[in-house]
ROTI-457032 format. One record per atom (N, C-alpha, C): atom name; x, y, z. Coordinates in steps of 0.2 Angstrom, whole numbers, padded with zeros to 4 digits, m for minus. Layout:
N
CA/X/Y/Z
...
***
This chain:
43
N/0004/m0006/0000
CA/0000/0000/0000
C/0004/0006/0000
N/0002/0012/m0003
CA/0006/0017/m0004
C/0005/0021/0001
N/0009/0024/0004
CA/0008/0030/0009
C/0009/0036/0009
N/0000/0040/0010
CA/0001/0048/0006
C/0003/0053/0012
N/0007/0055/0011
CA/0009/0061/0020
C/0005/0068/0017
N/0005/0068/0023
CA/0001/0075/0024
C/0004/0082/0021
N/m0001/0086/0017
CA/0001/0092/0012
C/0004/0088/0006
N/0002/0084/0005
CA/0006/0084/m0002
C/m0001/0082/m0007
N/0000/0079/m0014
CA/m0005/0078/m0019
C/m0007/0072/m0018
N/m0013/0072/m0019
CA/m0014/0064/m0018
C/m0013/0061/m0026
N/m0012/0055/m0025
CA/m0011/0049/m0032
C/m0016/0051/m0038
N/m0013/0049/m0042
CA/m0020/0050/m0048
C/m0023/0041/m0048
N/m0027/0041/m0045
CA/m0032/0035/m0046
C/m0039/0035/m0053
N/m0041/0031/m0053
CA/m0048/0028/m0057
C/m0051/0023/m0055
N/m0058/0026/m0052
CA/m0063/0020/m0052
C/m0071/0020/m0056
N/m0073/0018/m0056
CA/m0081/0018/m0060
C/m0085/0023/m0057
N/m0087/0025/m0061
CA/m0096/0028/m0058
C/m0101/0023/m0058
N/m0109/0026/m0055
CA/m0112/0021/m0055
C/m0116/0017/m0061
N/m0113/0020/m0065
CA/m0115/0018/m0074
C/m0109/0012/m0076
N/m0104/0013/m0071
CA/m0098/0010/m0076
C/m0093/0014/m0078
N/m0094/0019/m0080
CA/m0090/0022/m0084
C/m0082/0026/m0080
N/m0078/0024/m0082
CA/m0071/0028/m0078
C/m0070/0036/m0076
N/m0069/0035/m0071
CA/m0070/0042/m0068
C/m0061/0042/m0064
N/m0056/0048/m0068
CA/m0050/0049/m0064
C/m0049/0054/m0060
N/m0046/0054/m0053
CA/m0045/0059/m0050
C/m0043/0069/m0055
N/m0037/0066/m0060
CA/m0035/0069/m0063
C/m0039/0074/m0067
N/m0047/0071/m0068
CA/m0050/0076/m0072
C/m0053/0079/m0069
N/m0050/0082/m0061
CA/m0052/0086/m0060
C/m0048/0091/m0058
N/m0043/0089/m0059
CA/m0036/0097/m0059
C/m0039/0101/m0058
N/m0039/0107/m0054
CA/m0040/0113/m0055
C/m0044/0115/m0052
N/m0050/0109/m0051
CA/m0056/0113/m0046
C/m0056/0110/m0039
N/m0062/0113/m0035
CA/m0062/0113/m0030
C/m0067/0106/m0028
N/m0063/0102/m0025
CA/m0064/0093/m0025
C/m0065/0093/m0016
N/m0070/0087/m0015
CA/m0072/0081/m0008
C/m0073/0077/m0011
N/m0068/0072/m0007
CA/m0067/0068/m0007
C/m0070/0064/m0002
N/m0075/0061/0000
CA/m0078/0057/0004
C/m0074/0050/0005
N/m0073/0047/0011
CA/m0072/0038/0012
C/m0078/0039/0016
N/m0079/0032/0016
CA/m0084/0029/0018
C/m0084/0024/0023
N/m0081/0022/0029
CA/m0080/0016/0034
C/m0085/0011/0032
N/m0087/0005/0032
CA/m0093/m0001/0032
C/m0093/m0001/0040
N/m0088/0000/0043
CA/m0088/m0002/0051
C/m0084/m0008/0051
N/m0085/m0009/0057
CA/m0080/m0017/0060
C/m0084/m0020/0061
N/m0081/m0027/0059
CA/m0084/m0033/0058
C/m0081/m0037/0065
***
C-alpha cells in the first residue's frame, strides 16, 4: 500500500461511476474537490 503524507498531492487513481463508466481523479485538476471515504464499520 502506498503511503500519502500529509500536504502533499494525492495519487491519480480511477474508479467507476455508478454507470460504469471511468471516472479519474485527474479530471479534476483545478477545481475545487471532496473527497468522501466511507467506513462499512468493523466486523
Amino acid at each position: 500500500m502506498i503511503l500519502i503524507e500529509v500536504n502533499q498531492p494525492a495519487p491519480d487513481f480511477t474508479l467507476e461511476d455508478v454507470s460504469g463508466n471511468p471516472v479519474s481523479l485527474s479530471q479534476f485538476k483545478g477545481e475545487k474537490n471532496v473527497i468522501l471515504i466511507l467506513n462499512r464499520g468493523f466486523v
